[in-house]
C-alpha positions in Angstrom: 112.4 94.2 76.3 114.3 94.2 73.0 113.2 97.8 71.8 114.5 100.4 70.1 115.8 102.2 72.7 115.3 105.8 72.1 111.9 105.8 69.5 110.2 103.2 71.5 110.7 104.5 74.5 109.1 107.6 73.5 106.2 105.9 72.7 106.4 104.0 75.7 105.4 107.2 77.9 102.9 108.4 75.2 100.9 105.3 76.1 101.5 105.2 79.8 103.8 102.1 80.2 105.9 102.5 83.2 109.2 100.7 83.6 107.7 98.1 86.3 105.8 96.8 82.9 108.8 96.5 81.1 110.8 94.9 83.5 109.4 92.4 86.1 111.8 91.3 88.2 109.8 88.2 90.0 110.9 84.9 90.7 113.7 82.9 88.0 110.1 81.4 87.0 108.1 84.2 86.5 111.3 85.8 85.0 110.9 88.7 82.5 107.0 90.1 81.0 106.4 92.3 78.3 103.1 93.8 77.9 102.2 96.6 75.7 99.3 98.8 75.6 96.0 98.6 73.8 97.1 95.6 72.4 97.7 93.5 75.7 99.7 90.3 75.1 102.7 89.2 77.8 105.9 87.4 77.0 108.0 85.3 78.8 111.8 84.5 78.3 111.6 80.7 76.8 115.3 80.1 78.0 116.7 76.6 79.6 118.5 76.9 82.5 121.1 74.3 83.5 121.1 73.8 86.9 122.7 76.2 89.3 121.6 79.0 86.4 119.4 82.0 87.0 118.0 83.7 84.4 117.1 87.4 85.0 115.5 88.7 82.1 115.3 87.5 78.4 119.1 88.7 78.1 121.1 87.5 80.9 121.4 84.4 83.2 124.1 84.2 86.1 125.3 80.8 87.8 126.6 80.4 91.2 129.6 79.9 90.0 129.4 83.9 89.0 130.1 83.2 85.0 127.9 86.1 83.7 125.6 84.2 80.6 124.8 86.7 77.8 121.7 85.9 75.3 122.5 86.9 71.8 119.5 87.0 69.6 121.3 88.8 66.2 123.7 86.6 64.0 127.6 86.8 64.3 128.8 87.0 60.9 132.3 88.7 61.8 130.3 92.2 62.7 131.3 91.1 66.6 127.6 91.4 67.8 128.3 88.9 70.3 130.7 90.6 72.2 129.1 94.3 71.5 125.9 93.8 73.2 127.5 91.7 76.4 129.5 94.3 76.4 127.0 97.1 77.1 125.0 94.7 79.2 128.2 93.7 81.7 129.5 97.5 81.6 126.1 98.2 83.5 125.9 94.8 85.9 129.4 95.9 86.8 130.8 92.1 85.4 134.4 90.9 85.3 134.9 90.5 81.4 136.7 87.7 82.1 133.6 85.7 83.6 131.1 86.5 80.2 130.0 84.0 77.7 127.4 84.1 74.9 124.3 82.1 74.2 122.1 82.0 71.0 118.6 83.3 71.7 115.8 81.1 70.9 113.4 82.4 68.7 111.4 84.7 70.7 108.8 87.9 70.7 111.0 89.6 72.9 113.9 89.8 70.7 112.4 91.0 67.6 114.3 93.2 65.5 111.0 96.1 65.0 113.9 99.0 63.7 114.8 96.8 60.9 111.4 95.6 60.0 109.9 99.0 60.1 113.2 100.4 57.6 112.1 97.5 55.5 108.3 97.1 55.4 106.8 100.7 56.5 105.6 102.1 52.5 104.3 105.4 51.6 101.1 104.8 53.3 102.6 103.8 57.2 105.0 107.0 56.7 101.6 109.0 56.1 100.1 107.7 58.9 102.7 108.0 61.1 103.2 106.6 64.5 100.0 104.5 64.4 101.8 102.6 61.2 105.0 102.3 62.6 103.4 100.7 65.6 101.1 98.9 63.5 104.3 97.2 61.8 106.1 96.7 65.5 103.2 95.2 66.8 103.4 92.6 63.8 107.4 92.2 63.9 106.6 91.3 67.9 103.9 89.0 67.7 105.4 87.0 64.9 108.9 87.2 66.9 110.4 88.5 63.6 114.3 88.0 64.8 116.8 89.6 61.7 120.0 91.0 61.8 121.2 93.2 59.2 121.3 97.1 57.7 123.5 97.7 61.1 120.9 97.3 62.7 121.6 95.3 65.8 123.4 97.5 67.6 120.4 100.5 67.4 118.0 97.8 67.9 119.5 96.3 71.3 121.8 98.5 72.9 119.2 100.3 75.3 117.5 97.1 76.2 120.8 95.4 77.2 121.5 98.3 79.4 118.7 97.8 80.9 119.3 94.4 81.3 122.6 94.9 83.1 121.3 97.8 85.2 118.1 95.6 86.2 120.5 93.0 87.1 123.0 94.4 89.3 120.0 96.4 91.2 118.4 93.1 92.3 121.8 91.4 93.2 122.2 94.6 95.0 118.6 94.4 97.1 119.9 90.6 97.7 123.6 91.4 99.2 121.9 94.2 101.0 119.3 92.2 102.6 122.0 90.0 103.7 124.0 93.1 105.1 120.9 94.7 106.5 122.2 98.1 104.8 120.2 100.4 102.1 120.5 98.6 99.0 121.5 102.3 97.1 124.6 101.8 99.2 125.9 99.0 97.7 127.9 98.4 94.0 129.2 96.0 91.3 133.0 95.7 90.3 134.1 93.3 88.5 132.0 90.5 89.6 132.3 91.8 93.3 129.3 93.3 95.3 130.2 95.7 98.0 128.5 98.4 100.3 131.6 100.8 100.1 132.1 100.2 104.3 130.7 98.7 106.9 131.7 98.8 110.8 135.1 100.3 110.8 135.4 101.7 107.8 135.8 98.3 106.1 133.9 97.3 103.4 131.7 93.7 103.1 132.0 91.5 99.7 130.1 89.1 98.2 130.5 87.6 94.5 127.5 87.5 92.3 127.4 83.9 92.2 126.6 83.9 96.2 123.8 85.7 96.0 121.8 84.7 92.1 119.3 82.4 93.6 118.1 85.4 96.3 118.4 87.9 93.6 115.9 86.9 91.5 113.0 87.2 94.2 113.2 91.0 94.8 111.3 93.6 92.9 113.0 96.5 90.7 112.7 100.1 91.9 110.4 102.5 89.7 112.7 104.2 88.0 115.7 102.1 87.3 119.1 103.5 88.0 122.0 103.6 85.5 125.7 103.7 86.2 126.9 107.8 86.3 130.4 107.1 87.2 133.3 107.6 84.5 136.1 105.2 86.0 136.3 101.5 85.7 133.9 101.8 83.0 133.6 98.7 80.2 131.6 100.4 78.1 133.9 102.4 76.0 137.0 100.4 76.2 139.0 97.9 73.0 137.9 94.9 75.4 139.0 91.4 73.1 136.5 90.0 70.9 134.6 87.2 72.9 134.6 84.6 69.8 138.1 85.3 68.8 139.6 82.8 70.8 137.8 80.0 69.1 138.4 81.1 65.7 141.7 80.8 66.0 142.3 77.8 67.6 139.4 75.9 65.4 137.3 75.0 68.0 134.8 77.7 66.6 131.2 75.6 65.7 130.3 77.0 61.8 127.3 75.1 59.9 129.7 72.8 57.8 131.6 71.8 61.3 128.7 70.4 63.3 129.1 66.2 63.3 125.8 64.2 64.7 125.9 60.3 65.0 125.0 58.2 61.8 125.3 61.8 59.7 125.9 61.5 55.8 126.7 64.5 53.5 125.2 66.0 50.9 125.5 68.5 47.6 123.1 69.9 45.2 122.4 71.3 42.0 119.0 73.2 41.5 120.0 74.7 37.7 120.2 77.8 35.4 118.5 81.0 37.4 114.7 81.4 36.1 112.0 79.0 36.1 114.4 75.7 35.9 112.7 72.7 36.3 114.6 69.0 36.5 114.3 66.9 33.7 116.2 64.2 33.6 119.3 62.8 35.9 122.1 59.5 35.3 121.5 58.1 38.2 123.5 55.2 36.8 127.1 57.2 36.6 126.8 58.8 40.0 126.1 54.8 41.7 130.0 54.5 40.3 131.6 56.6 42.7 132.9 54.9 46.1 130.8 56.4 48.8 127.4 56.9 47.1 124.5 56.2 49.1 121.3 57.7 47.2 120.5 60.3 44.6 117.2 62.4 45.4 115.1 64.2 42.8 112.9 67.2 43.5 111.2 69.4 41.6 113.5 72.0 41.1 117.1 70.3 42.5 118.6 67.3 42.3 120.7 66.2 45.6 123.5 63.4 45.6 124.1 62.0 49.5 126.8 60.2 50.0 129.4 58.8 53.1 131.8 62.1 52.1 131.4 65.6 50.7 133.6 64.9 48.2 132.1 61.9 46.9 128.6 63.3 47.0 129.6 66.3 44.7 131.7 64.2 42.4 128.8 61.9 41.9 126.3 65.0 41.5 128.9 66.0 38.5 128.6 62.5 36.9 125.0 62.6 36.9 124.8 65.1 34.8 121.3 67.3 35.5 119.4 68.7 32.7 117.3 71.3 33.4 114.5 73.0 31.4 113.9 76.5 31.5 111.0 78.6 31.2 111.2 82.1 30.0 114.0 84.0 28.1 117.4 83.3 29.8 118.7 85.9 32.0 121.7 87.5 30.3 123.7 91.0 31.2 122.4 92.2 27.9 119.0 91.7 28.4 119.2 93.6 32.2 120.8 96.3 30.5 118.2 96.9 28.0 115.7 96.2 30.6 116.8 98.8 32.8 116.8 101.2 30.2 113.8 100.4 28.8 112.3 101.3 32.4 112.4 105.0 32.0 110.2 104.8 29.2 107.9 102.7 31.4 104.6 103.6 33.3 105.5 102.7 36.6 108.0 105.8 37.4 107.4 107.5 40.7 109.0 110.5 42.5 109.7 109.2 46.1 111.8 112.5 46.9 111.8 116.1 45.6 111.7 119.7 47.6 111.2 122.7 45.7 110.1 122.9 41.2 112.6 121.6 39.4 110.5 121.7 36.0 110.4 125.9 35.4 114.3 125.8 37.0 115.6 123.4 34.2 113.8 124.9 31.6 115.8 126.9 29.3 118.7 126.5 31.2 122.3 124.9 31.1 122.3 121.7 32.7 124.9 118.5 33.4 123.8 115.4 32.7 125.6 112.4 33.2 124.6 108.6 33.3 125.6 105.9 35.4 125.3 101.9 35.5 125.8 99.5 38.2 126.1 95.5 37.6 124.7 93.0 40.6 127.3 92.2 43.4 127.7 88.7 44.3 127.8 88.2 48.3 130.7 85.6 47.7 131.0 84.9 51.2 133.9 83.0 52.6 131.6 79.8 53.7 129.2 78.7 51.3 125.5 77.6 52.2 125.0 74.8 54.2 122.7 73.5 56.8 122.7 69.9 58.8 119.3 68.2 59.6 118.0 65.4 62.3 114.2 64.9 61.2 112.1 62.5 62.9 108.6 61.8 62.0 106.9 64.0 64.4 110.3 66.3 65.2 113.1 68.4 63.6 116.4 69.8 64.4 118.4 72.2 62.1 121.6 73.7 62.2 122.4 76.1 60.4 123.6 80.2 59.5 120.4 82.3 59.3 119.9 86.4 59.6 116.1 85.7 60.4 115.7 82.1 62.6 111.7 82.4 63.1 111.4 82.4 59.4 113.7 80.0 58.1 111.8 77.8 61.3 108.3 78.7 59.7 109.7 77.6 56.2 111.5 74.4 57.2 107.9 73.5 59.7 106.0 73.7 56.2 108.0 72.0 54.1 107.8 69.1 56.2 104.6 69.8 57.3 105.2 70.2 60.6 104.5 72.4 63.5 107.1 75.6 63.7 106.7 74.6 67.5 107.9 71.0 66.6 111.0 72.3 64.5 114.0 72.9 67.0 116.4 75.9 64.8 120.3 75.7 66.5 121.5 79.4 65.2 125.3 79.1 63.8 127.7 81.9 63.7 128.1 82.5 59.8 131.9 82.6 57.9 130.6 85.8 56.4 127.0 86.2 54.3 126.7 90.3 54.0 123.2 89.7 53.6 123.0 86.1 52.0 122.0 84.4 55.5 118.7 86.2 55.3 117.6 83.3 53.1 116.9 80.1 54.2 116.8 77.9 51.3 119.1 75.6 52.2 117.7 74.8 55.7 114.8 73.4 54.1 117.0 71.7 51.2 118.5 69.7 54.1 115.8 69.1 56.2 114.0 67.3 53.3 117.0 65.2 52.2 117.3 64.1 56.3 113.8 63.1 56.0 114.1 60.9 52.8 117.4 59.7 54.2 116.1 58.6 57.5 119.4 59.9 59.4 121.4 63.0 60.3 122.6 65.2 56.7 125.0 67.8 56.4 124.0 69.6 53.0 127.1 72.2 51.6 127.0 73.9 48.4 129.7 74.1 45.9 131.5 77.2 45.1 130.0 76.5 41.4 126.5 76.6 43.1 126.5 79.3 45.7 127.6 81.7 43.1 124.7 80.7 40.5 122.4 80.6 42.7 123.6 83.7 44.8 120.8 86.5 45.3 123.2 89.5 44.1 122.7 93.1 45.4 120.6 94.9 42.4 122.0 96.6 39.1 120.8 99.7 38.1 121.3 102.7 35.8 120.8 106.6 36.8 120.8 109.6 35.1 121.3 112.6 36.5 121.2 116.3 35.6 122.0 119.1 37.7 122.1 122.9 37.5 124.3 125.1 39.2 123.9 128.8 40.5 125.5 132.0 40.3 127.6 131.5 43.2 129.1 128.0 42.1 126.2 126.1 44.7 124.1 123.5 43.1 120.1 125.3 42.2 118.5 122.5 40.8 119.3 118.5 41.3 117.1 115.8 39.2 118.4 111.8 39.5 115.9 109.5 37.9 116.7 105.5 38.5 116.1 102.7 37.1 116.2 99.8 39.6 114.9 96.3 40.8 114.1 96.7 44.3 116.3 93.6 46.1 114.6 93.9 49.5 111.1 93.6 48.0 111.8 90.7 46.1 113.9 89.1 49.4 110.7 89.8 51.8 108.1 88.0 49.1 110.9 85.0 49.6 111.4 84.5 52.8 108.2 85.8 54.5 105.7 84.8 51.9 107.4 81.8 50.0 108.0 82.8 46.8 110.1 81.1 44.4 113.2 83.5 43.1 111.3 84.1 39.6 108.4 84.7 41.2 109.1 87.7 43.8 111.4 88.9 40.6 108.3 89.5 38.5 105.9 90.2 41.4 108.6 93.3 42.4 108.6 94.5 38.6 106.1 97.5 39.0 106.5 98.3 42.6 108.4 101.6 42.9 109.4 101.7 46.5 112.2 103.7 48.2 113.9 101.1 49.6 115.2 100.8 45.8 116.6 103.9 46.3 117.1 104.6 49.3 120.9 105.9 49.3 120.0 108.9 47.1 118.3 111.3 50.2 120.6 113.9 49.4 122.6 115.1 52.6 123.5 118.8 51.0 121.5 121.8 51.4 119.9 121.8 47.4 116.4 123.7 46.8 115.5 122.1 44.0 116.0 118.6 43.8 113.9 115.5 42.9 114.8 111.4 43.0 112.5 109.5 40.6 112.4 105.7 41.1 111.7 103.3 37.4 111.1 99.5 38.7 112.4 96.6 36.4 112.3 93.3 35.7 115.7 92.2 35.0 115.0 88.5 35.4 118.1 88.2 38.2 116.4 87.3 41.7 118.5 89.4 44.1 118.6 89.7 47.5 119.2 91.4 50.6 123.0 92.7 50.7 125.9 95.0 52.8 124.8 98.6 52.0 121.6 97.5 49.8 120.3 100.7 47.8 123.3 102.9 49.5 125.9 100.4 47.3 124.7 102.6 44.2 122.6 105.3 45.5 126.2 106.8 47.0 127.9 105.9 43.9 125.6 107.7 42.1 125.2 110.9 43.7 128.9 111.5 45.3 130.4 111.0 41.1 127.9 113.3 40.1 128.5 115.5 42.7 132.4 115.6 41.5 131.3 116.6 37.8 129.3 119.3 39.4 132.1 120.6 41.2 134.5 120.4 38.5 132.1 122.2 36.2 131.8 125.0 39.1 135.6 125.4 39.1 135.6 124.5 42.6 137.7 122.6 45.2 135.4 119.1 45.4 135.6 119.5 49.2 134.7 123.2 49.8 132.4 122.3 47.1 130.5 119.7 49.4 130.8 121.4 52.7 129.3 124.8 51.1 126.1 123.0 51.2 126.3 121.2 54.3 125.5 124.3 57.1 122.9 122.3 58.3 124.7 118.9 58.6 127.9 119.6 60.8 128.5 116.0 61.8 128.8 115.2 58.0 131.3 118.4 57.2 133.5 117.4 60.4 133.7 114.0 58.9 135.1 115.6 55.5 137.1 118.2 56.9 139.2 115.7 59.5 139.3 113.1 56.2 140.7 116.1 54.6 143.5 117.2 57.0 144.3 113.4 57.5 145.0 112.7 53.7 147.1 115.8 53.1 144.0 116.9 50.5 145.7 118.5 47.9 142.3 120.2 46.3 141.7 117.2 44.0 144.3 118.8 41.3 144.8 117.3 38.1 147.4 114.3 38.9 147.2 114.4 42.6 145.1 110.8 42.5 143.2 111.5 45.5 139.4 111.3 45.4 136.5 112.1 48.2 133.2 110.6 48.9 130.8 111.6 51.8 127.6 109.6 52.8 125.1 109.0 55.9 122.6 106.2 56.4 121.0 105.0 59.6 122.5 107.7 62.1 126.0 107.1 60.9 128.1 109.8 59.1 131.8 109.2 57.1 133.7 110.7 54.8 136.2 109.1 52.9 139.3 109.9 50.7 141.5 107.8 48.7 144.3 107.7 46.3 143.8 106.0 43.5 145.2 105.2 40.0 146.1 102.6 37.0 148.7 100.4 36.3 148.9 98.3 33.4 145.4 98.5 33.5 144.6 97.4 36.9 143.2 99.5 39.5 145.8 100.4 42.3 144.8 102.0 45.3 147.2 103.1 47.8 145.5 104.7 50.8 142.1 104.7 52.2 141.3 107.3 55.0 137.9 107.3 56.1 136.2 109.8 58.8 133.3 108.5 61.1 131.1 109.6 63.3 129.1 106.9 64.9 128.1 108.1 68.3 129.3 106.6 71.4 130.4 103.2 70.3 130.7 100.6 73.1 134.0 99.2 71.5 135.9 101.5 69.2 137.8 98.6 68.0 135.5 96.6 67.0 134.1 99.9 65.1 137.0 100.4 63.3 137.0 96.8 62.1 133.4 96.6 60.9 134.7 99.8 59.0 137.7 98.3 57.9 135.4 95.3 56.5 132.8 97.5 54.8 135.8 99.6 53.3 137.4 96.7 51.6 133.8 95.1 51.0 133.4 98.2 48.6 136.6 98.1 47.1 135.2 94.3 45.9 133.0 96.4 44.3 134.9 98.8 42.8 137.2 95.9 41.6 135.5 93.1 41.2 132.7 90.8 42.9 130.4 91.0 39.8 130.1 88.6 36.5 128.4 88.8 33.2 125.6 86.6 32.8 125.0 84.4 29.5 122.0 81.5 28.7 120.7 81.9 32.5 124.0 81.4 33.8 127.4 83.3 35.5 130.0 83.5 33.1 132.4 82.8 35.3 132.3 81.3 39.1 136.0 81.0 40.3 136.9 83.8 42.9 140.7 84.4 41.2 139.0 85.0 38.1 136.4 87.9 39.6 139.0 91.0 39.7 138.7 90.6 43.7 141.1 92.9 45.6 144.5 90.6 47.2 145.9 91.7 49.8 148.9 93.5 47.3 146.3 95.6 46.2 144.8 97.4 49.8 147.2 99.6 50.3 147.2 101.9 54.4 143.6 101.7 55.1 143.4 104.2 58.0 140.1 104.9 60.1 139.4 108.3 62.1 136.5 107.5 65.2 135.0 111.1 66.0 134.2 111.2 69.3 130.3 111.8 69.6 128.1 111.9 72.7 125.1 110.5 70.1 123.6 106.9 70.5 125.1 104.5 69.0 124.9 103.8 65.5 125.1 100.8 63.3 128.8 100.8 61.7 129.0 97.2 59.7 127.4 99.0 56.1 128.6 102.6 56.3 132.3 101.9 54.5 131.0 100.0 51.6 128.9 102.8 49.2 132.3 105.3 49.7 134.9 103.5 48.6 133.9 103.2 44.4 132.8 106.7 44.4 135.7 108.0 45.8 138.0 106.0 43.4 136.1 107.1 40.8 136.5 110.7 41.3 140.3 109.9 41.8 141.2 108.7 38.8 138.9 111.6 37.3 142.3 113.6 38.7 144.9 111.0 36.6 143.3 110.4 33.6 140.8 113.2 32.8 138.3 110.7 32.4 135.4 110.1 34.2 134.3 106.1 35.4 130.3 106.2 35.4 130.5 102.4 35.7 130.5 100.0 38.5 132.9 98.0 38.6 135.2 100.6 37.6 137.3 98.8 35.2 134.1 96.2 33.9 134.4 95.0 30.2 131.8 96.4 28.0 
C-alpha cells in the first residue's frame, strides 16, 4: 500500500497485480505484504504493537478496548494531515470519531511518497520514456522508503490507500463478527464503532464493538475484489469533523521539537556564519566560560556550538564568543543576484521546456507587449525555528526532531556519526510551521553530533538571528515577457523567457546527496529544468506560445518552499496577462475566460469569484484585481481589492474560488486555503530582505513588512463542489494573492507593480 491511488492503480492491472497482492490480510504477524511485479520484493509493516493492539495493515491498528489507531506517515505542519487521512480511513471502517488517535509512521517502504518524488526527480528523459521512467523513479522512491511531505502532495498520495485500509478493515472484522453469528459476512456493517448484521431472529439485530472481535479479525482472508462503502448517510467522509491535534495545541500539551525534555538533557545554540563557503576561524572561548550556566563550547568545521544548563545562557555565551568566519568566494549580495539573473539570458545554458505552435515568423514584424518582471527570495520564517534533541550512545541514536523527509534526515544523521541508519532511532515531531524548510535536516545532525561530544541528552534551537541567515529562501528570478494579440482581442502569440535558480534541484543535491549549500548552488548553475519554472504551463487556450528557462548562479542556497516555482511563475504570467487585457481594451475576466473553452473547472472558478466580489470590470478606481492559476489537480481563482495608504499596502477583501475535488473535510480545505492565501500576501508584503557582505540586512520579523492582523481584511473562501479526486489544497492560495494585488492597484494608480514584493525598495 501507500500508492497513488488512481495512476498506480492503473498500472497495477497493466502488470497483473490483483488486490489479494496488495492487501494480505493474514495473521497480526504476517500483517500487510507488498509485492510488485518484475521487480519482486515484499514489505512488511515494521509497527510495535502494545499489548492488546492489532495492527491490520501498515495504516491502522485497533485495541480491544475499540480505540481506532491511525498511522500517519506525512508531517503535520498545521496542513491537518493527521486528521485528513484518519479521516478517510475511519469514514470506510465505519469508526466512531471519537475513538481515533494518530501515530507517527516509522520509516518504511510502504509509505513512500512516489507522486512527490516523481513531480520532483522525473527530467526530460523519464517524461520521454514514459511509464517505464516513472516506474523506474517509484521503484527507487519504494525501495529507499523515500517518506516526504510537501507540494500538497499527501493527500493525492494517500487518500486511496487509506480507503483501502478502512474498507480492508471493517471487511475482516466483519468475516470475524459473522463467524461468531454464523450469518453471511456481506450481511453485516460498521457504525460508529458498532458491528451489526442488520437482524437476526425476530427482527432484532446482534452487536458487537470492534474491540470484541480485533484478535479474530486479523486471521481471515480479504475477498477478491474489495468492497467500498456506497451508502450516502452517516458518512464521515465529507463532513467539518474537529481537527484531531487541536485539542492539544490549545491546552499546551502538544509535543513540538523544542518541548521534548529527556533526563540529564542540556541545551544548545549555534552559529555556522555568513551564507557561502564560511569556514570557522577563530572563537573566545574565554568570554563565553563567564556566563552562569556554561558547560562546553564545541568547534566544527563550519559552526561553532555553545551548550549550556539553559537556552538562554547557551546563546548569550555563543554572542560573547564572538565567531569569526572566513569566507570564500565573492559575498552574496541582492546586487550581485540581480545582475546575475540578468546576465543569464545572455548565457549558453537557455532551454525551451514549453512552446506549441512558431512563435518566431508570428513576432516578426509585428506589434508586440513586452514587459519585465523581478522576484526577490522568500524567507520560510516559520513560527518555530530549527531545532532537534539527541540521545547518542556509542553504538545507538535517538533524534527528535521536525522533518518533511524522516529516511533521509536518518541516512544523514547514521553517517555523520557513522553509524548504521538501522542503529539511528528518528521520533517524527509535528512542526510549528516550516512551508518547506523541514525538508532539510541540518540541524538533526548538528544535534546529534553535539550529544555525542557531550556524552548526554541535547536540545539544539536556533536563534531567530540564525534561522533567518541560514534559511534556504524560495528562488528569485526575473521574466520577460512579450505577447501578441489578434484581431479579435485573443492573445496569437505568447513568449516568457526566465531567468531562474532552480530551488528543488539545489534542495535534492542537499539532502539526498550531501551537498553543502554552496555546493548544490553551483552544481544547479547550468541545469535548466522545469521544475524552475514550473508555474508558467499556461492554462488558456494560446497557439503560439513558448516558456524558455535561463539557470543562474545567484550564490543564495535556496530551498524547497510553499508554492515553489508557482510563487513567481503565477505572478508572472497572471500580471502579464492583465497588461494584455488592458492593451485589448477588454474586461480582465471575459478576457481570461475567452481562452479557457477547454478548461471549464478553471472559468467556473473565475466566474463564481466574479459574482462573489461584485466584479466591477476592473475600472479605473474600482481597486479590485483577479488572478487565476492550477497546479497539481487543483483550480482557483481569486479576486481582491487592493490599494495604498500612506504608502503601505492595504488590502481589504480576499475572495478566492476553488475547486479541489471531493475533499474529505471541507473545513480543513478552507483553512489550508486560508493559510496559503495569507502566506502569499507575506509575499506580496513582505517576507523577503536585501542581502549585503554574505548576510540578511535585516533579521527581525517587525521589521520585514509582514502582514498584522490590521492589515487582512474579509478573506472569504468559495469550495466548488466537484465529484474529482481529491486534490492537494495547502499550496494553491499562495502564487494568487500578489498577482491579483498587483493588477489591483493597476486600477488606483495607473501604474503597473512588476516587482515582488510589491512595495520593495529599489
Amino acid at each position: 500500500m501507500g500508492r497513488a491511488p488512481r495512476r498506480q492503480a492503473q498500472q497495477t492491472e497493466k502488470k497483473g497485480l490483483d488486490r489479494r497482492t496488495l492487501l494480505v490480510g493474514g495473521g497480526a504477524a504476517a500483517g500487510l505484504l507488498l509485492a510488485w511485479a518484475v521487480w519482486p520484493r515484499e514489505y512488511r509493516p515494521n509497527l510495535n504493537t502494545a499489548p492488546g493492539e492489532t495492527a491490520f495493515n501498515a495504516f491502522l491498528k485497533i485495541d480491544r478496548a475499540g480505540q481506532v489507531i491511525v498511522v500517519v506517515p506525512q508531517t503535520e505542519m498545521g496542513q491537518g494531515i493527521t486528521t485528513l487521512l484518519p479521516q478517510a480511513l475511519a469514514d470506510e471502517l465505519g469508526a466512531d470519531w471519537r475513538t481515533v488517535g494518530v501515530q507517527s509512521a516509522p520509516v518504511s517502504p510502504l509509505y513512500a511518497n512516489t507522486l512527490l518524488a516523481d513531480e520532483w526527480l522525473a527530467n526530460d528523459w523519464s517524461r520521454l520514456v514514459g511509464d517505464a521512467g516513472r516506474w523506474t523513479i517509484e521503484q527507487y522512491a519504494t525501495r529507499s522508503a523515500l517518506m516526504l511531505t510537501g507540494a500538497g502532495t499527501s493527500l493525492p498520495m494517500f487518500h486511496q490507500a487509506y480507503r483501502e485500509a478502512g474498507a480492508a478493515a471493517r471487511v475482516l472484522l466483519c468475516k470475524a463478527a459473522a463467524a461468531r453469528w454464523d450469518v453471511p459476512w456481506e450481511s453485516c456493517d460498521i457504525q460508529n464503532g458498532i458491528i451489526s448484521d442488520g437482524g437476526g431472529p425476530g427482527g432484532k439485530g446482534r452487536t458487537l464493538k470492534i474491540g470484541e472481535v480485533v484478535e479474530d479479525a486479523a486471521t481471515f482472508d480479504l475477498p477478491d475484489i474489495l468492497p467500498f462503502r456506497q451508502a450516502e448517510v452517516d458518512r464521515l467522509a465529507g463532513q467539518d469533523l474537529p481537527r484531531i491535534d487541536t485539542p492539544s495545541k490549545i491546552d499546551g500539551s502538544h509535543n513540538f521539537a523544542a518541548d521534548i525534555r529527556l533526563p540529564d538533557m542540556v541545551f544548545a545554540s549555534i552559529r555556522q556564519g555568513p551564507i557561502g563557503d564560511a569556514v570557522l576561524k577563530s572563537v573566545d572561548e574565554g568570554a563565553a566560560k563567564s556566563v552562569t550556566g556554561f558547560l562546553k563550547l564545541i568547534r566544527q568545521e563550519r559552526w561553532v556550538a555553545v551548550v549550556a544548563s539553559n537556552w538562554w545562557a547557551a546563546n548569550k555565551a555563543l554572542d560573547l564568543c564572538d565567531p569569526v568566519f572566513e569566507l570564500s568566494g565573492r559575498p552574496v549580495d541582492s546586487a550581485a543576484m540581480e545582475a546575475a539573473l540578468e546576465q543569464a539570458f545572455s548565457g549558453s545554458s537557455g532551454e525551451r521546456l514549453f512552446a506549441r505552435g512558431d512563435l518566431k515568423p508570428l513576432f516578426e514584424d509585428a506589434t508586440i507587449l513586452a514587459s519585465e518582471y523581478r522576484v526577490r527570495p522568500g524567507l520560510h520564517l516559520a513560527l518555530e525555528p530549527m531545532s532537534a534533541t539527541a540521545r547518542i550512545t556509542d553504538e545507538a541514536a535517538e533524534v527528535w526532531m521536525a522533518t518533511q523527509a524522516p529516511s533521509l534526515a536518518r541516512a544523514a544523521i547514521a553517517k555523520a556519526l557513522g553509524l548504521s541508519a538501522g542503529a539511528v532511532t528518528l521520533y517524527p515531531l509535528h512542526a510549528g510551521g516550516g512551508y518547506g524548510r523541514h525538508m532539510e535536516h541540518e540541524a538533526g545532525v548538528q544535534a546529534a553530533l553535539l550529544s555525542r561530544e557531550l556524552g548526554r541528552p541535547v536540545q539544539l534551537l536556533w536563534s531567530r538571528l540564525e534561522d533567518v541567515i541560514q534559511d534556504r529562501p524560495s528562488a528569485p528570478a526575473h521574466a520577460r515577457m512579450a505577447g501578441k494579440l489578434g484581431r479579435n482581442g485573443a492573445i496569437e502569440g505568447w513568449s516568457a523567457k526566465v531567468a531562474a535558480p532552480c530551488a528543488m534541484t539545489q534542495t535534492w543535491a542537499r539532502i539526498a546527496h550531501g551537498r553543502l549549500p554552496h555546493e548544490a548552488s553551483a552544481e544547479a548553475a547550468d541545469a535548466s529544468t522545469r521544475l524552475a519554472v514550473a508555474g508558467m504551463d499556461l492554462p488558456y487556450a494560446v497557439p503560439n506560445w513558448a516558456v524558455d528557462h535561463f539557470p543562474a548562479d545567484v550564490g543564495l542556497p535556496l530551498g524547497f518552499a510553499r508554492g515553489n516555482a508557482h510563487l513567481y511563475g503565477a505572478f508572472f504570467t497572471e500580471s502579464f496577462i492583465d497588461e494584455l487585457a488592458h492593451q485589448a481594451q477588454m474586461e480582465a475576466m471575459s478576457f481570461r475566460i475567452q481562452m479557457l473553452g477547454g478548461n471549464p473547472r478553471l472559468a467556473h472558478c473565475l466566474t463564481t469569484v466574479g459574482a462573489m466580489g461584485g466584479w466591477q470590470g476592473g475600472i479605473a478606481g474600482s481597486g479590485q484585481g483577479l488572478a487565476a492559476h492550477m497546479m497539481n489537480g487543483a483550480y482557483a481563482a481569486v479576486m481582491v481589492e487592493a490599494g495604498i495608504s500612506e504608502g503601505k499596502l492595504q488590502v481589504s477583501r480576499i475572495i478566492a474560488a476553488v475547486d479541489g475535488g471531493d475533499q474529505v473535510n471541507p473545513d480543513i480545505a478552507r483553512q489550508q486555503i486560508e493559510s496559503g492565501l495569507i502566506h502569499g500576501l507575506a509575499l506580496a508584503m513582505g517576507a523577503s530582505v536585501p542581502y549585503a557582505r554574505g548576510m540578511p540586512a535585516r533579521a527581525i520579523l517587525g521589521r520585514m513588512g509582514l502582514p498584522r492582523l490590521s492589515d487582512v481584511g474579509e478573506v472569504t473562501v468559495e469550495l466548488i463542489r466537484s465529484t474529482s479526486a481529491p486534490a492537494g489544497l495547502t499550496d494553491i492560495g499562495a502564487p494568487l494573492v500578489a498577482p491579483a494585488i498587483a493588477n489591483a492597484l493597476f486600477t488606483t494608480t495607473g501604474q503597473r507593480h512588476r516587482n515582488l514584493p510589491l512595495l520593495a525598495e529599489d
